[in-house]
C-alpha positions as CSV (number, residue, x, y, z in Angstrom):
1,X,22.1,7.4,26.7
2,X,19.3,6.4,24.8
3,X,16.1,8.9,24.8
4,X,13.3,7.0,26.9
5,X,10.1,8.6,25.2
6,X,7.3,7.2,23.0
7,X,7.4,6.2,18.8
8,X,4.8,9.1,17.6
9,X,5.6,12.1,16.3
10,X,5.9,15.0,18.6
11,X,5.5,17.8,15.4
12,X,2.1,18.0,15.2
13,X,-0.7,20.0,14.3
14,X,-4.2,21.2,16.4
15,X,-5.7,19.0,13.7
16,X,-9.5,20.5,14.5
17,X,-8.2,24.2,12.8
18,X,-7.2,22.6,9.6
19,X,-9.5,19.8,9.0
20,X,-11.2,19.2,6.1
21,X,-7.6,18.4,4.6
22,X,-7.0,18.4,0.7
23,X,-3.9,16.2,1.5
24,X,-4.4,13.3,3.9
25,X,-1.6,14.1,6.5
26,X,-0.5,10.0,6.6
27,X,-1.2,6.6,4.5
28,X,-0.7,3.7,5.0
29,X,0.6,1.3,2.6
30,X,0.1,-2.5,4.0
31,X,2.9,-4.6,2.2
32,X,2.4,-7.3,4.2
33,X,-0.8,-9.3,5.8
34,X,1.1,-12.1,6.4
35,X,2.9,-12.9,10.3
36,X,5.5,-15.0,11.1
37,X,4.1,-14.4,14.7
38,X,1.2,-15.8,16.2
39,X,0.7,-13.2,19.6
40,X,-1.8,-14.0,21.6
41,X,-3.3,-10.4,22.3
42,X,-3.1,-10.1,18.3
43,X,-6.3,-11.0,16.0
44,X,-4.3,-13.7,14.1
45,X,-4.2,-15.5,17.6
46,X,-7.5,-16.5,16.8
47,X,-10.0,-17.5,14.1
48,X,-10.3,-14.9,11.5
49,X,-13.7,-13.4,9.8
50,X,-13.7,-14.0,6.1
51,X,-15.0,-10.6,5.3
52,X,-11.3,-9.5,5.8
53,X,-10.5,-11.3,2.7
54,X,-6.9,-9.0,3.1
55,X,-6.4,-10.2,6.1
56,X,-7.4,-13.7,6.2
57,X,-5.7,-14.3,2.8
58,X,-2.2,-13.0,4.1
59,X,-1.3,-11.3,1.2
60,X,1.9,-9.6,0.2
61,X,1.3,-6.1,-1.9
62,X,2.9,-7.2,-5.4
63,X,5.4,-4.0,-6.5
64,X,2.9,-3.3,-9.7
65,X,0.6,-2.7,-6.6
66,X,2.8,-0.9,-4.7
67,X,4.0,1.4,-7.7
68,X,0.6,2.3,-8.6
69,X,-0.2,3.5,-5.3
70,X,2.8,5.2,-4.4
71,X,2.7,6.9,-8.2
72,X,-1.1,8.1,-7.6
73,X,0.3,9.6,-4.5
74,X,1.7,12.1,-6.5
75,X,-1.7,13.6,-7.3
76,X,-2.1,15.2,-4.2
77,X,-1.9,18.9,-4.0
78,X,0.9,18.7,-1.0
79,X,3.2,16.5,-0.3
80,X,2.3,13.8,2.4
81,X,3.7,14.4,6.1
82,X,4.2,10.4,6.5
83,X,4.0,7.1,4.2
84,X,3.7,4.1,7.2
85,X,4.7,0.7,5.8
86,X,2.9,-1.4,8.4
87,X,-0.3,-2.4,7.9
88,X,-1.5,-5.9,10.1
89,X,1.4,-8.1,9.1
90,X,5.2,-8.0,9.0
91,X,6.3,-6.2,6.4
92,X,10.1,-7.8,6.8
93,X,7.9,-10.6,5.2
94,X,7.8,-8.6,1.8
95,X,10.7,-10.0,-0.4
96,X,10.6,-6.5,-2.1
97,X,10.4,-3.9,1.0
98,X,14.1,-2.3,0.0
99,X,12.9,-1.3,-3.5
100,X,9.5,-0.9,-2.6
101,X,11.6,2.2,-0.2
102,X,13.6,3.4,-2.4
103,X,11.0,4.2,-5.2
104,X,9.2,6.0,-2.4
105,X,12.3,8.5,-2.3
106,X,12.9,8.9,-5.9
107,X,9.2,9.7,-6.4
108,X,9.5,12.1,-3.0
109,X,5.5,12.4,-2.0
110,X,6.5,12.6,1.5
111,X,8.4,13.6,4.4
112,X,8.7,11.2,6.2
113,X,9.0,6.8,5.3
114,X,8.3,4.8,8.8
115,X,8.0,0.9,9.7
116,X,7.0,-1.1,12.0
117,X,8.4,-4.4,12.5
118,X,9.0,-7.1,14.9
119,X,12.5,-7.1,13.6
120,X,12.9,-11.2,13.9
121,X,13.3,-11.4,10.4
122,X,16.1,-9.5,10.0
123,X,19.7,-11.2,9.3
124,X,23.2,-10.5,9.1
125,X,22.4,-10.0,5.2
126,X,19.8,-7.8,5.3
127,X,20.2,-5.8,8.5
128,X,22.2,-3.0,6.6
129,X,20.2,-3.0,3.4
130,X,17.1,-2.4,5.3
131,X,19.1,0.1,7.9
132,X,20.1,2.2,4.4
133,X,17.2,1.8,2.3
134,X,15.1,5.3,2.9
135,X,13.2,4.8,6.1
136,X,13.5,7.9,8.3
137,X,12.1,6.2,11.3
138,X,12.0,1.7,11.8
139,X,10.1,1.4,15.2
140,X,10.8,-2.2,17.0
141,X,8.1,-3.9,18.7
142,X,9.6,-6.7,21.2
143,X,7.6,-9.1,22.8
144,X,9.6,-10.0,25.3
145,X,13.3,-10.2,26.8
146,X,14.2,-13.9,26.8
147,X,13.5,-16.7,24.2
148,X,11.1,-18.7,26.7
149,X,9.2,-15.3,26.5
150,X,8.5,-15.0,22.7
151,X,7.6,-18.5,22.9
152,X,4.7,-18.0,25.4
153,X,3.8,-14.6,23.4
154,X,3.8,-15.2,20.2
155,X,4.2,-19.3,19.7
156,X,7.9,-18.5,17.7
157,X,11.0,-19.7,18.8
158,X,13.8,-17.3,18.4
159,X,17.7,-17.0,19.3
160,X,17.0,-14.3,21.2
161,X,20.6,-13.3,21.8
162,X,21.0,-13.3,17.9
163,X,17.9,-11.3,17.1
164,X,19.5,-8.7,19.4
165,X,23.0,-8.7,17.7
166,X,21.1,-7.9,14.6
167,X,18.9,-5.2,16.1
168,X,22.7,-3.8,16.9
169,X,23.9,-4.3,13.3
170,X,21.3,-2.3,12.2
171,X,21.4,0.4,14.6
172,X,25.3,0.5,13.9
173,X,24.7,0.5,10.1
174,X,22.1,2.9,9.8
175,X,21.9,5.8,7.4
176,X,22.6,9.0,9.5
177,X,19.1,10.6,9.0
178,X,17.6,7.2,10.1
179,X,16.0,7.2,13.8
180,X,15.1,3.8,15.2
181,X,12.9,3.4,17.8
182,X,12.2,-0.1,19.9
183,X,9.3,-0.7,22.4
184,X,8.2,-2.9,24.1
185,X,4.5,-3.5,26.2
186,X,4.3,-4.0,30.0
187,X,2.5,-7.7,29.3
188,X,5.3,-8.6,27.7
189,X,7.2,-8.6,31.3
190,X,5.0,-11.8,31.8
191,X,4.7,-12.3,36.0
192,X,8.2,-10.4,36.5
193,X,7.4,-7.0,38.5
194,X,6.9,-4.3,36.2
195,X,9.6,-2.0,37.3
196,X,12.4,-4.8,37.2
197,X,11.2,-5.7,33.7
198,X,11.4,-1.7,32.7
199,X,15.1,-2.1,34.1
200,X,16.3,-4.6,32.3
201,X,14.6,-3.9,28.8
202,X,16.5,-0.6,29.2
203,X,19.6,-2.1,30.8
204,X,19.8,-4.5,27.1
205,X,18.8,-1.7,24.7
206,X,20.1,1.2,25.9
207,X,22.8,2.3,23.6
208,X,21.4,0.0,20.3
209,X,18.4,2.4,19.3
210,X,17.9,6.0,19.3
211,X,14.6,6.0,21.3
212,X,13.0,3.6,23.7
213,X,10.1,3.1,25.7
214,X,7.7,0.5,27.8
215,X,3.9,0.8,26.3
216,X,0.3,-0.9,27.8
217,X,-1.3,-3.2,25.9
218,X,-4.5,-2.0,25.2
219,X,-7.3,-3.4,22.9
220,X,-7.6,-1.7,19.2
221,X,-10.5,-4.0,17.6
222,X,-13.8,-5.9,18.5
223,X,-13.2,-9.6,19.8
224,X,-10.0,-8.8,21.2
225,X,-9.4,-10.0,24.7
226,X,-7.6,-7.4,26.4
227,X,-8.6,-5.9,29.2
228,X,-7.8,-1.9,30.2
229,X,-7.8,1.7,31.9
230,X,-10.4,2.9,29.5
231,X,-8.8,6.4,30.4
232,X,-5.2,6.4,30.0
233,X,-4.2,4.9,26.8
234,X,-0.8,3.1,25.4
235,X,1.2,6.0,25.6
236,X,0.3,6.6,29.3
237,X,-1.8,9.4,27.6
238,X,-4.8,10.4,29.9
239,X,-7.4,11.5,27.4
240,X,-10.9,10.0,28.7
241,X,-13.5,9.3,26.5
242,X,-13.2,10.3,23.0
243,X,-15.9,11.0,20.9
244,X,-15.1,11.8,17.6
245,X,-12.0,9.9,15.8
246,X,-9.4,12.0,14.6
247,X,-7.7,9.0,12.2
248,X,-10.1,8.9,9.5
249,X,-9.8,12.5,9.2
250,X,-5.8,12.4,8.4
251,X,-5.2,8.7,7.0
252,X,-6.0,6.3,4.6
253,X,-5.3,2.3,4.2
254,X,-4.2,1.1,1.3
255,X,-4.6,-3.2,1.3
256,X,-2.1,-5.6,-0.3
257,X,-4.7,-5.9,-3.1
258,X,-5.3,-2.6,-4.1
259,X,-8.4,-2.2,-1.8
260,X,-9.0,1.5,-0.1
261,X,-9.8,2.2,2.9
262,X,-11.0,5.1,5.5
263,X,-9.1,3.4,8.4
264,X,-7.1,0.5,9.7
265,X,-9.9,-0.6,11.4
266,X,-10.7,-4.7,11.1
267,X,-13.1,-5.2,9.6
268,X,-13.6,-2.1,7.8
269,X,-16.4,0.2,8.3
270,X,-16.3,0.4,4.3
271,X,-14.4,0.4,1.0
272,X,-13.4,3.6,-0.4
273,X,-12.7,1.5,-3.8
274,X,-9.5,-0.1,-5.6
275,X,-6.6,1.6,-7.2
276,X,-7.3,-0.2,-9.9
277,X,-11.0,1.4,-10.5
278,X,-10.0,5.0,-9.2
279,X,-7.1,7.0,-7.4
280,X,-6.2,7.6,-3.9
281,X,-7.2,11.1,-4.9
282,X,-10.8,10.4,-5.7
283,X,-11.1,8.2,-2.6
284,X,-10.3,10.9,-0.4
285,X,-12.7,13.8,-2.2
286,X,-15.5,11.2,-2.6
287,X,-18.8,11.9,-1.2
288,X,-18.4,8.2,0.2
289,X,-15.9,9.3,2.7
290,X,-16.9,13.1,3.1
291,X,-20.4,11.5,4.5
292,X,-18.7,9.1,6.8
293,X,-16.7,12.3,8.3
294,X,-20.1,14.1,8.7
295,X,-21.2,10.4,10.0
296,X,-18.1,10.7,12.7
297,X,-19.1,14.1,13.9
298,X,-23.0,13.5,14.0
299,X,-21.8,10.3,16.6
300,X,-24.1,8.2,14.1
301,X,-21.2,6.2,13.0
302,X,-21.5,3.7,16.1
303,X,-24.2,2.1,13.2
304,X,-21.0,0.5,12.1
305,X,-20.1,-2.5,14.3
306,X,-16.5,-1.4,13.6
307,X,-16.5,1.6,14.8
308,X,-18.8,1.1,17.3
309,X,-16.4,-1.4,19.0
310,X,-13.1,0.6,18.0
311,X,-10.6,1.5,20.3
312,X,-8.2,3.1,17.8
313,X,-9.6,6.5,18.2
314,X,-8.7,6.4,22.4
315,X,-5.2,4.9,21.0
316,X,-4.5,7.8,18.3
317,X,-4.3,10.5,20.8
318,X,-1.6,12.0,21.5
319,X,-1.8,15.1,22.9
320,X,-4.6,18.0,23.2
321,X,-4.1,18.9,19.3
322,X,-5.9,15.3,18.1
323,X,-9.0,15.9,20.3
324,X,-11.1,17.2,17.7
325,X,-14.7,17.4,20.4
326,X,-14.0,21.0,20.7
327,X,-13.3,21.7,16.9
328,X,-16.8,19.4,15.6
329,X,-19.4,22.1,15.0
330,X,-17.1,24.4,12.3
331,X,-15.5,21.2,10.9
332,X,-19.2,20.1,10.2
333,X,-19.9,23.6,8.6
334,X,-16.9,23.0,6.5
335,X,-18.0,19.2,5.2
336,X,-21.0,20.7,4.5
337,X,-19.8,23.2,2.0
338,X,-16.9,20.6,0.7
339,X,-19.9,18.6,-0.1
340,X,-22.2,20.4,-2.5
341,X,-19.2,20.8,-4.5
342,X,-19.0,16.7,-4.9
């Protein structure tokens, strides 16, 4: 039987004992602003600020982009703990997301290669490819279990009995060190009672995935119409109130176009720079991003409406080990030193 638990990692570290870190633990490389889906709990639902030039614009990341990034990656001290291919688009939409994986593993700057996808893009063609490129983890995000659903959701019509013949293609096809993981959020069970829409997502995908499991929909950004238990987040997680974000202390963003980022946040609370003007590796030490951290633990970075608004930092805990509240006064000390040295 299929494991019925959540997508993040369980291996993780009480990140308030190691933080500042000379490494950042994840990145994220966004190969794809562009949707085929139009969700209606998503931001692309409606209109879109023009300050997100990389979002608005829907750009692909080019492979000179992606090679530069992934090769600056490299000047890191240790190796990364995860690269995440998913940024706020499909990146199934990326004609070059196979190669784009495999240089990833010839270059080896991390442990771990993950995706998210909504999986509708996949074929009888590409299924195996994609299954066999590199990934260690591909985590499926339904939006429904029937055609008429996907067409309320996200505005798509889909053969829905197709897309899941693929899913099982790819599940079937998969390198052996490859674990795929498909979710799907209580919404998406439309008026149907909860429980009977738990049984039958499990009742279809039992047996085609490795892992599975029913999320909330909960809101991540400003202007975002999605109403929640402020205290118990997707993951069923009951963390309360968090205070200090423990994502911009562990990841970075990397755009379609080069841009850097401290967060995934939309819009951003700032630019870190371009790969084309710097290095990952200068982004992280800069006194730009070290003074946003201080900015984090002072609670004076509610200045940026981003942050301010956020909900990723409720979202990003997963367990007592991200709560950083207890950890703020000696990781402060530590900044503090880090930062005379910049």
């Amino acid at each position: 039987m299929t494991i019925r638990e959540p997508s993040y990692h369980t291996d993780r570290v009480v990140l308030g004992e190691r933080l500042p870190l000379a490494t950042p633990l994840s990145v994220i490389l966004d190969l794809s602003e562009r949707c085929n889906f139009r969700c209606s709990y998503c931001f692309r639902s409606g209109e879109k600020d023009a300050s997100w030039s990389f979002a608005a614009a829907g750009e692909l990341m080019s492979p000179e982009v992606f090679e530069k990034a992934a090769r600056q990656l490299q000047d890191f001290p240790q190796k990364l703990k995860l690269i995440s291919l998913s940024g706020h688009g499909e990146p199934l939409c990326n004609p070059h997301l196979v190669d784009m994986v495999r240089l990833l593993k010839q270059l080896d700057v991390a442990e771990r290669i993950d995706m998210h996808t909504n999986a509708s893009l996949l074929t009888e063609d590409n299924a195996a490819r994609i299954a066999q490129a590199g990934f260690s983890r591909i985590v499926v995000s339904l939006q429904g279990l029937d055609a008429a659903a996907y067409q309320r959701t996200c505005r798509t019509n889909i053969d829905f009995q197709r897309f899941c013949n693929h899913l099982k293609l790819m599940y079937e096809t998969k390198a052996e060190d490859l674990k795929i993981h498909i979710k799907i959020a209580d919404a998406a069970f439309g008026n149907e009672a909860v429980q009977e829409g738990k049984r039958r997502f499990y009742e279809l995908f039992d047996g085609i995935a490795d892992s599975i499991f029913v999320e909330s929909v909960v809101p991540l950004w400003q202007n975002i119409d999605v109403k929640a238990d402020k205290n118990v987040n997707k993951y069923a997680y009951e963390c309360g109130k968090v205070d200090y974000c423990p994502l911009v202390f562990y990841k970075m963003f990397v755009a379609p176009d080069g841009g850097i980022y401290p967060c995934t946040s939309l819009p951003p609370p700032m630019s870190l720079g371009n790969i084309h003007d710097t290095t990952l590796q200068l982004a992280w030490n800069s006194r730009q991003r070290l003074d946003f951290l201080k900015e984090h633990l002072r609670l004076t970075r509610y200045r940026h409406s981003s942050c301010k608004e956020c909900f990723v930092p409720f979202n990003t805990v997963t367990g007592s080990g991200d709560i950083l509240d207890p950890y703020k006064d000696g990781i402060l000390e530590r900044l503090e030193e880090i930062s005379n040295d910049v």
